[in-house]
TIVEX-979713 format. One record per residue (C-alpha): residue number from 1; residue in one letter; x, y, z. Coordinates in Angstrom, 1 decimal, padded with zeros to 4 digits, always signed. Each point is the difference from the previous one (the first is absolute). Layout:
N
{NUM, 'A', {X, Y, Z}} ...
This chain:
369
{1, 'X', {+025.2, +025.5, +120.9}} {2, 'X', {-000.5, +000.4, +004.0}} {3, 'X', {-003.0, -002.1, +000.0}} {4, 'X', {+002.3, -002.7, -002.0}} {5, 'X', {+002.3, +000.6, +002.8}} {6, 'X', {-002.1, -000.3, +002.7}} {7, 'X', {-002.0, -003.5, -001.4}} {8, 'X', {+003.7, -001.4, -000.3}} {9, 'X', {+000.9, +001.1, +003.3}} {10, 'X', {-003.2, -001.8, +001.5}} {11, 'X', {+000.8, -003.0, -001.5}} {12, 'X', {+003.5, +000.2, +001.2}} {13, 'X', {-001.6, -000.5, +003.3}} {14, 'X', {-002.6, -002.6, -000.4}} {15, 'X', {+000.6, -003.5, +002.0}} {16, 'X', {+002.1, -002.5, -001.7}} {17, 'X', {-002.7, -002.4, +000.6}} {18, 'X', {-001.9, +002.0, -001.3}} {19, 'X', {-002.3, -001.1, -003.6}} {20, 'X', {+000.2, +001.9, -003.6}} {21, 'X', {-002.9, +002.6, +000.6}} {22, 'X', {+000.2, +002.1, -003.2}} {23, 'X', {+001.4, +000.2, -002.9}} {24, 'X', {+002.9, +002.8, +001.0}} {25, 'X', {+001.2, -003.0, +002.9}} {26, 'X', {+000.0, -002.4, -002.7}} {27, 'X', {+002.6, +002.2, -002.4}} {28, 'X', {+002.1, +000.9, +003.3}} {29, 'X', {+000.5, -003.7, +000.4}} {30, 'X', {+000.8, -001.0, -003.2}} {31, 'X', {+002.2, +003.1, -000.2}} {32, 'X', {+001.9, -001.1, +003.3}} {33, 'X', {+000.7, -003.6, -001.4}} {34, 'X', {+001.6, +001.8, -002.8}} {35, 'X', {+002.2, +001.7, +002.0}} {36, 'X', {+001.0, -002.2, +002.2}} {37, 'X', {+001.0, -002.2, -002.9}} {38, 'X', {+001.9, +003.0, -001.4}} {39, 'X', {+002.1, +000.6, +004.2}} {40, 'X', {+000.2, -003.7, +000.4}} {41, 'X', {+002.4, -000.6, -003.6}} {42, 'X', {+001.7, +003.7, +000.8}} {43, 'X', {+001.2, -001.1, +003.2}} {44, 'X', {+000.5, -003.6, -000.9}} {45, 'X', {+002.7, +001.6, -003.1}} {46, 'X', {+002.0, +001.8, +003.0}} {47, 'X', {-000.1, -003.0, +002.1}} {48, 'X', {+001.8, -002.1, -002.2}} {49, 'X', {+002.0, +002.3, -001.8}} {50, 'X', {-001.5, +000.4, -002.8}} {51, 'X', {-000.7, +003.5, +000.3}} {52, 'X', {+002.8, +001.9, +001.8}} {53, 'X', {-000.3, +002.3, +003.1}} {54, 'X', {+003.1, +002.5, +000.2}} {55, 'X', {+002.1, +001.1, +002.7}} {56, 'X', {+001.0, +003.4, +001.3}} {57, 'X', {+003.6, +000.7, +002.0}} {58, 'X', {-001.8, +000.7, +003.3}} {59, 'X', {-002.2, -001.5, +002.7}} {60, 'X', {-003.9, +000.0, -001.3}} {61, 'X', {-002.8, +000.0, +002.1}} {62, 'X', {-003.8, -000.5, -001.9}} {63, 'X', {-002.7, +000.8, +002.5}} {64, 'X', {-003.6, -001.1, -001.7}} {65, 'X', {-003.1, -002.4, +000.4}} {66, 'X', {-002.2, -002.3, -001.8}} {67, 'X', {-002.7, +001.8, -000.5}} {68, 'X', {-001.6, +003.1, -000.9}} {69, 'X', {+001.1, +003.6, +001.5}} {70, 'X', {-001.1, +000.5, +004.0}} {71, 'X', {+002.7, -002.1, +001.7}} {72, 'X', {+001.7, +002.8, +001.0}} {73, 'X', {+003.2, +000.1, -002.1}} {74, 'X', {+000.7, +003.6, +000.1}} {75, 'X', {+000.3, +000.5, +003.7}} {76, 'X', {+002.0, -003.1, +000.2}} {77, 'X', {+002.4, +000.7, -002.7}} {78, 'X', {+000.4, +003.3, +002.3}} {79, 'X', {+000.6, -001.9, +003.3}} {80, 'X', {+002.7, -002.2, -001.9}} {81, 'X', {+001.8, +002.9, -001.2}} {82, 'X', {+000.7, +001.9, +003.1}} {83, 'X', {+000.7, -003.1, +001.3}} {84, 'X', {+002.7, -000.9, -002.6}} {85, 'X', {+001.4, +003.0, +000.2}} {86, 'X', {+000.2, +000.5, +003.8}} {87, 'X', {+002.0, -003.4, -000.6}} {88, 'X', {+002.3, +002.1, -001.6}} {89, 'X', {-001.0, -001.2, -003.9}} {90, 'X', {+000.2, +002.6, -002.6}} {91, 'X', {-003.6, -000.5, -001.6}} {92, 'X', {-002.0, +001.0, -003.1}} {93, 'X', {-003.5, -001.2, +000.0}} {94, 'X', {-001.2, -000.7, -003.8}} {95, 'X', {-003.8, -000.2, -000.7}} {96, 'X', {-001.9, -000.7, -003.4}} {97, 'X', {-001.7, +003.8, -000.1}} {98, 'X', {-003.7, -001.4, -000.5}} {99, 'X', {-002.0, +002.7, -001.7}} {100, 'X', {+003.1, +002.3, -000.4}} {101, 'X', {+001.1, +001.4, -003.4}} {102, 'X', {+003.3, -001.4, +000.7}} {103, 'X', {-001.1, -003.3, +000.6}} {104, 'X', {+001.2, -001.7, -003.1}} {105, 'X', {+003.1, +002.7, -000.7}} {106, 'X', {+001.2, +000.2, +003.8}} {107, 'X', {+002.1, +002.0, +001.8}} {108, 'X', {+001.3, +001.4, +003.5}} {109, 'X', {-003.2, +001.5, +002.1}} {110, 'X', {+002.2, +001.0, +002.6}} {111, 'X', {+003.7, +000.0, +000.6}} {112, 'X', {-001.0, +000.0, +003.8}} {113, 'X', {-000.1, +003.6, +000.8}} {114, 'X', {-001.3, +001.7, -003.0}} {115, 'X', {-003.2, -001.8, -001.6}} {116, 'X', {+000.0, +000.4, -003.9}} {117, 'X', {-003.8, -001.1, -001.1}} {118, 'X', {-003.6, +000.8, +001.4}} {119, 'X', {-002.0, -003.0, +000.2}} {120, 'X', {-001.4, +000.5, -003.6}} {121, 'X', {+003.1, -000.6, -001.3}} {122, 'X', {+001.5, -002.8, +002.6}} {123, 'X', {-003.0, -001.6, +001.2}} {124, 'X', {-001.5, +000.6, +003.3}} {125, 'X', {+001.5, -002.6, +002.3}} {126, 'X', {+003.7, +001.3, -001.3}} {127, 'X', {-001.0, +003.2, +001.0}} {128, 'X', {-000.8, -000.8, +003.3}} {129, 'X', {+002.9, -001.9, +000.5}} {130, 'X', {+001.9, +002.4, -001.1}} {131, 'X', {-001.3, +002.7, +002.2}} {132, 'X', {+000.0, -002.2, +003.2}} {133, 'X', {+003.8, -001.5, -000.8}} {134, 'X', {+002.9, +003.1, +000.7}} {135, 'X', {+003.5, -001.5, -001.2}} {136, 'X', {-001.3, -002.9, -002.0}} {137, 'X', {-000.4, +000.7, -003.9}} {138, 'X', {-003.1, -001.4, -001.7}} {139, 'X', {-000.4, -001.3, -003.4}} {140, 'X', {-002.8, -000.6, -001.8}} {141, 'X', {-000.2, -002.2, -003.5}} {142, 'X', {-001.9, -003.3, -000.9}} {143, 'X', {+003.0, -001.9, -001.1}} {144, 'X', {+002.2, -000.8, +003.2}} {145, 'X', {+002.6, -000.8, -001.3}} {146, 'X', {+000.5, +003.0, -002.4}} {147, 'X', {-000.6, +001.9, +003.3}} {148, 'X', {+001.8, -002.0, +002.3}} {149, 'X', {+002.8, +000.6, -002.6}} {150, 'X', {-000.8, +004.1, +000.1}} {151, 'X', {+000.3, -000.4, +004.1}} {152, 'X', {+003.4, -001.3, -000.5}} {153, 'X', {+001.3, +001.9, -002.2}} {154, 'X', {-001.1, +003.3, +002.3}} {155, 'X', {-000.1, -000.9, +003.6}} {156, 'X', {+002.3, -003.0, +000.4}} {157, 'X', {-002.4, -001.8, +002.1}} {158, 'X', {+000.9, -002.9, +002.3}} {159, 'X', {-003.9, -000.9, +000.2}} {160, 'X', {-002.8, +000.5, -003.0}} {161, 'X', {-003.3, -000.1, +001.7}} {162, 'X', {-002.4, -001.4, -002.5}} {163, 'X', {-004.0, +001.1, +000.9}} {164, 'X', {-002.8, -001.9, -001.2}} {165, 'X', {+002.2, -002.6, -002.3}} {166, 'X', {-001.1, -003.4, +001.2}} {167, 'X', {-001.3, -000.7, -003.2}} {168, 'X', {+003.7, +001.6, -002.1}} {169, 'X', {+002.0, -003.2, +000.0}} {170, 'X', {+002.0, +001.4, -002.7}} {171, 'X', {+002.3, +001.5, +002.6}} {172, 'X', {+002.2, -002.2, +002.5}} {173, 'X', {-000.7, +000.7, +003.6}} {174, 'X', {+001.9, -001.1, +003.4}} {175, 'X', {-003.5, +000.5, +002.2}} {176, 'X', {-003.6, -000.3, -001.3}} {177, 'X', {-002.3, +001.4, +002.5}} {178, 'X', {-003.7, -001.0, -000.9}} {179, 'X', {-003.1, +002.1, +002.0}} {180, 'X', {-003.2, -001.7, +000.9}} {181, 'X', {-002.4, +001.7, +001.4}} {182, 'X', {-001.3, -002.3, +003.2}} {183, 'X', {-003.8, +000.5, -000.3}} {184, 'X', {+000.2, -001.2, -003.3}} {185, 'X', {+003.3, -000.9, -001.1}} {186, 'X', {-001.1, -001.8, -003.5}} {187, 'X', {-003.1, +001.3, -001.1}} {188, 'X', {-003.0, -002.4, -001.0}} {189, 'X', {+003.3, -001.6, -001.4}} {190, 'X', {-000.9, +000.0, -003.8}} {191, 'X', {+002.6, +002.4, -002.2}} {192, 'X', {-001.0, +003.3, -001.7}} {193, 'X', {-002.7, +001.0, -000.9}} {194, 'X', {-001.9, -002.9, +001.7}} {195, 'X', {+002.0, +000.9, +003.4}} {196, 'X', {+002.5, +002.0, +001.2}} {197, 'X', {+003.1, -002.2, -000.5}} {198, 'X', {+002.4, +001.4, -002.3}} {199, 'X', {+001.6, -003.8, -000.2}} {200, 'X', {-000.6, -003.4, +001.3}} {201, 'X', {+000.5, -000.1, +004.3}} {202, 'X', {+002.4, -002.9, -001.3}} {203, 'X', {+002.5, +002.8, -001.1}} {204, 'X', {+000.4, +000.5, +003.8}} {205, 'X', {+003.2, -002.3, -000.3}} {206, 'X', {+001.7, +003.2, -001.5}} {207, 'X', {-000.2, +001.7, +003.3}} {208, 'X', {+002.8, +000.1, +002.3}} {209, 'X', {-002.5, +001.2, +002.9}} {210, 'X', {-003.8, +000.9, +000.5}} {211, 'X', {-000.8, +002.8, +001.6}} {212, 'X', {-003.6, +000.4, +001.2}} {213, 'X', {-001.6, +003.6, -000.1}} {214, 'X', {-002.7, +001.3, +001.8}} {215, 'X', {+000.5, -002.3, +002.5}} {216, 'X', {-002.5, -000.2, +003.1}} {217, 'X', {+000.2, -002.3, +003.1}} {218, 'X', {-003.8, +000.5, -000.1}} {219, 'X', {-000.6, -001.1, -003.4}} {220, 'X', {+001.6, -003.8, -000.5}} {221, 'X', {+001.3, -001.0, -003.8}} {222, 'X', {-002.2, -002.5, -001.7}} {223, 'X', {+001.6, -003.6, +001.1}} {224, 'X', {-000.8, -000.6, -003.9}} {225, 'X', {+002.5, +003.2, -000.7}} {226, 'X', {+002.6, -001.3, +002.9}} {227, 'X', {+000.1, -003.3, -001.8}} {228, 'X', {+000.6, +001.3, -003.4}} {229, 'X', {+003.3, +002.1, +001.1}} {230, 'X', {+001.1, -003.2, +001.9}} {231, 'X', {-000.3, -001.8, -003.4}} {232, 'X', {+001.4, +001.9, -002.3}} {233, 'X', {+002.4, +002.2, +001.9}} {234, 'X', {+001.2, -002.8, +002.5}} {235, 'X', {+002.3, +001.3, +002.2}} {236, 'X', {+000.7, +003.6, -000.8}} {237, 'X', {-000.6, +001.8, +003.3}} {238, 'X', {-003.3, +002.0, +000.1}} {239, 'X', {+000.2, +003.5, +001.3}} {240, 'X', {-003.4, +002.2, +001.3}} {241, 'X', {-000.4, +003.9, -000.1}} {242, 'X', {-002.9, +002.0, +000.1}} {243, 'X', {-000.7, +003.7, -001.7}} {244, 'X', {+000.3, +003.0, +002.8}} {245, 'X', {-001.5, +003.0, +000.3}} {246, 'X', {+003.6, +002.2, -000.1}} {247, 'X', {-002.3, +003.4, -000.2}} {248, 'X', {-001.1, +003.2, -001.7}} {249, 'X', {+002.1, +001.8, -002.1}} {250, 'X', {-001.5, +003.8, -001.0}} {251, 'X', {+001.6, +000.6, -003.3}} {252, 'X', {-000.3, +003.9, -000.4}} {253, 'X', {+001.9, +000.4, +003.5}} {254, 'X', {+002.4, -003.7, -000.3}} {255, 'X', {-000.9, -000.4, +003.8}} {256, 'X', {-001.0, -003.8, +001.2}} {257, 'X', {-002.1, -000.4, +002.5}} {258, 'X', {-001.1, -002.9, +002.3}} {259, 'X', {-002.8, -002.6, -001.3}} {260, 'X', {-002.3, +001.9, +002.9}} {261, 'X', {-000.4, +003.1, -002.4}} {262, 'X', {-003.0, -001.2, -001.4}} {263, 'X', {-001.3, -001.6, +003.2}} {264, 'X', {-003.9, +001.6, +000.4}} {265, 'X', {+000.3, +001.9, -003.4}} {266, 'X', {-002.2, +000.1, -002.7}} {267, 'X', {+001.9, -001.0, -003.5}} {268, 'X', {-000.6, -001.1, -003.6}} {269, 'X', {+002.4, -002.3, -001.3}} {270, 'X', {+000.8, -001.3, -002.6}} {271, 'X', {+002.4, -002.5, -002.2}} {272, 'X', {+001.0, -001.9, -002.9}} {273, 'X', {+001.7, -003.2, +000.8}} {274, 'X', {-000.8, -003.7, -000.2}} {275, 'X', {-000.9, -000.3, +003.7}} {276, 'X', {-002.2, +003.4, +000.2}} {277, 'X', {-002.0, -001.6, +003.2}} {278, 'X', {+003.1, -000.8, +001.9}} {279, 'X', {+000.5, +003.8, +000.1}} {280, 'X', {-003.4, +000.8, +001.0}} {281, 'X', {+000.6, -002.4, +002.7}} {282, 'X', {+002.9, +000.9, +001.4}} {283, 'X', {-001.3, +003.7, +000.3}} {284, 'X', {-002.8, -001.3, +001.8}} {285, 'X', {+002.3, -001.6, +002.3}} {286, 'X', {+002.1, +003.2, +000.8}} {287, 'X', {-003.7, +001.5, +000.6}} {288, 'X', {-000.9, +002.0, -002.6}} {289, 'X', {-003.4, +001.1, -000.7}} {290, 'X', {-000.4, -000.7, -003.9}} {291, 'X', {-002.5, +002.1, -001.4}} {292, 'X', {+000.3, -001.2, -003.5}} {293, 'X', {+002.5, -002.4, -001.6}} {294, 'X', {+000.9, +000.2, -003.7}} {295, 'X', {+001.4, -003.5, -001.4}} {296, 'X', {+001.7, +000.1, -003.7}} {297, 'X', {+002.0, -002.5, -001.9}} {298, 'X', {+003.7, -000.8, +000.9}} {299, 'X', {+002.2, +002.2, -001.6}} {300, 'X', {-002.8, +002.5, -001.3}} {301, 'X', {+000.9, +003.0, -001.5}} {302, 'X', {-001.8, +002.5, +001.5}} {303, 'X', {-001.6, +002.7, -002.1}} {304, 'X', {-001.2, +003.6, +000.8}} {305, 'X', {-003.3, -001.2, +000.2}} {306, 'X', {+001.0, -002.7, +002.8}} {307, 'X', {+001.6, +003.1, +001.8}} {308, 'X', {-002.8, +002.0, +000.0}} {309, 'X', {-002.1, -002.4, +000.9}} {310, 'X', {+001.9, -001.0, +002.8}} {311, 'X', {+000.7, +003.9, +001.4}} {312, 'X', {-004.0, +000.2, -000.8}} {313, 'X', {-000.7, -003.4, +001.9}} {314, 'X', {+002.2, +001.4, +003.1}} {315, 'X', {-001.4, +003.5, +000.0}} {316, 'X', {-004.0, -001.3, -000.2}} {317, 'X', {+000.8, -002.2, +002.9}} {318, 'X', {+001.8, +002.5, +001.9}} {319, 'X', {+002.5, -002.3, +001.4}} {320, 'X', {+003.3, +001.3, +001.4}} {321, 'X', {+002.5, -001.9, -002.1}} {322, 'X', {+000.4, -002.2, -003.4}} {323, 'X', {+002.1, -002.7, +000.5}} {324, 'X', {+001.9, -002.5, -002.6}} {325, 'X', {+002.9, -002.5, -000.6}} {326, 'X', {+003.4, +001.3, -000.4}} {327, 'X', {-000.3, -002.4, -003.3}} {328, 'X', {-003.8, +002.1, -001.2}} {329, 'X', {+002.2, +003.2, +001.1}} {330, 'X', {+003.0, -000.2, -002.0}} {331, 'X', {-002.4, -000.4, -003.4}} {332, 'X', {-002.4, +002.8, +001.5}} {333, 'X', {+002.8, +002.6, +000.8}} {334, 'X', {-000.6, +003.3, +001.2}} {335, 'X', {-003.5, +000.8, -001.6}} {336, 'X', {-001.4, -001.5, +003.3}} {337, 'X', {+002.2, +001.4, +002.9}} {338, 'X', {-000.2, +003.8, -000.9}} {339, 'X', {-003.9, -000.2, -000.8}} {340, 'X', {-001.1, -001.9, +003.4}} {341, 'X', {+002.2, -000.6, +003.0}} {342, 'X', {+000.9, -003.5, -000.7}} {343, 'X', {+001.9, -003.3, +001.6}} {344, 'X', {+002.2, -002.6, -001.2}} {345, 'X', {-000.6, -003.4, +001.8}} {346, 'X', {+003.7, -001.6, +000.7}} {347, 'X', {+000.1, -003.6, +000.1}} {348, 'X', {+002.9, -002.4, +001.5}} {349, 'X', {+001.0, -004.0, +000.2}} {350, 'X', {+000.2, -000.8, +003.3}} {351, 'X', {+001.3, -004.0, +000.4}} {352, 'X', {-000.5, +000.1, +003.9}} {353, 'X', {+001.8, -003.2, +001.4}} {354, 'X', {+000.9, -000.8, -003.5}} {355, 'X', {+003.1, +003.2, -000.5}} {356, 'X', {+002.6, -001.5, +001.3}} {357, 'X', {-000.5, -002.9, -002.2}} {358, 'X', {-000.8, +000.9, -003.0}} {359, 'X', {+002.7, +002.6, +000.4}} {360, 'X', {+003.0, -002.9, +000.5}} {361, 'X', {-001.6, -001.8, -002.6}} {362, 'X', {+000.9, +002.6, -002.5}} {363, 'X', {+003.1, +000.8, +000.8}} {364, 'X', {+001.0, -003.8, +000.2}} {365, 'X', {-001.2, -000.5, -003.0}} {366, 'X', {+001.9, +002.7, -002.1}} {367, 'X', {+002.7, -000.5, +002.0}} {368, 'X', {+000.0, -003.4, -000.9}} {369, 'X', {-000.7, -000.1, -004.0}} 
């Protein structure tokens, strides 16, 4: 099944240009066509009515992308929530719970001081959330409506803060945020499993405003990519950030320290998520010496045996720390902290010249829906 995974995956990120090598490509392709056929009638039923999206009696916010997990989402769900609620919103973030048991049944994670599931049961972006969000309640459940419903019913929200629900036009929404991510904001631009677009870059037009992640003065956008946004989204403003090193977090003691902890020492690291060389990356950056790096799938569920071998890995190498995401962590747990000493990596949105912007934006536009 992991070698299936991992041929998929390498087609995901084969040229758009690029010719029907095998036979695997060929079934990907027809595969896509069939979905696309499948998003293109769904969304064309809510467009015109057909199919009705409901309302909720608060302010909704959706923060999601076009594509395929690694945009970023989860940090910028957190940067909007703490920003809403410096604003003076009362805010519950909902989130679908991927992987959790209470996924399909839902329920309240977190009430915003007390956190109710582990990530086995609420899915490990919840989780984190949850742990990273004091005073705003978390809700987990697949559908948003049922749980926007559950949000209202407990915490009297003025704000529901939808994460990853580009794609769940079932529920109404006063602001759609949609992430690209600015090296490669579309893809080879065919749909799943072909590419990494989870719809058409047409369905842009949803979007109230682009955000670009992972943004770099260094590293320019495609003019192919610029274009496409100017098509399809024409007009809503375009807002850049870029992922932070926010630093080191030692679980068995709670203490964070500064991103220079690492700086000289020797580490294995390791992580599950869609982007698993961004994080190697941006530990080489902070000037760690990475002895070994351990990459799994997003959202892996870690075993003992990935545990020992991991301690294993650490102690044969005789490095001086293991480091991981706060996302790997949170499914992980304790099993790694107490055996070797151990470091969460901490990870922030910075928008640079961009804040004060994107900041006003938001608030004009609930303010005015």
């Amino acid at each position: 099944m992991e070698t299936l995974r991992n041929k998929i995956e390498n087609i995901m990120k084969k040229g758009s240009e690029a010719r029907f090598s095998s036979v695997p490509e060929f079934v990907c392709y027809l595969f896509s066509v069939v979905y696309g056929i499948v998003v293109r009638i769904r969304a064309c039923l809510y467009e015109n009515g057909i199919a009705r999206s409901k309302r909720l009696p608060c302010k909704v916010v959706s923060i999601g992308n076009v594509t395929l997990g690694g945009t970023g989402k989860t940090p910028l769900t957190l940067y909007v929530a703490e920003l809403l609620k410096r604003s003076g919103y009362k805010v519950v973030v909902i989130s679908r719970g991927y992987g959790g048991r209470a996924e399909k049944s839902g329920g309240v994670l977190s009430d915003g001081n007390a956190i109710f599931m582990d990530a086995e049961q609420g899915g490990d972006e919840p989780c984190l959330m949850a742990t990273r969000l004091r005073g705003i309640p978390v809700i987990v459940g697949a559908n948003r409506h049922l749980a926007g419903e559950k949000a209202m019913r407990s915490f009297d929200p003025d704000v529901l803060l939808l994460d990853d629900a580009f794609q769940h036009i079932q529920l109404q929404r006063d602001l759609d945020i949609c992430l690209c991510d600015a090296r490669k904001p579309f893809g080879n631009r065919h749909l799943v499993p072909r590419g990494r677009l989870r719809e058409p870059v047409s369905h842009l037009r949803r979007a109230h405003a682009i955000v670009l992640t992972r943004y770099s003065t260094s590293e320019k956008m495609p003019a192919t990519d610029r274009v496409t946004i100017e098509k399809y989204a024409p007009g809503r403003p375009v807002f850049r950030c870029s992922h932070m090193p926010a630093g080191l977090k030692n679980p068995a003691t709670g203490k964070t320290h500064g991103a220079g902890a690492v700086t000289g020492r020797k580490v294995v690291a390791f992580s599950g998520i869609a982007e698993n060389d961004d994080f190697a990356a941006m530990l080489c950056g902070i000037g760690a010496d990475i002895a070994g790096f351990m990459s799994f799938a997003d959202h892996h569920p870690y075993s003992e045996t990935d545990v020992k071998e991991i301690l294993q890995t650490a102690k044969d190498l005789n490095v001086d720390y293991i480091v991981t995401t706060e996302k790997d962590y949170v499914r992980i747990g304790k099993r790694m902290a107490t055996s070797f000493p151990t470091l969460v990596f901490l990870i922030s949105i910075s928008f640079g010249e961009d804040a004060d912007a994107f900041e006003s934006f938001i608030k004009n536009r609930l303010s005015n829906s």
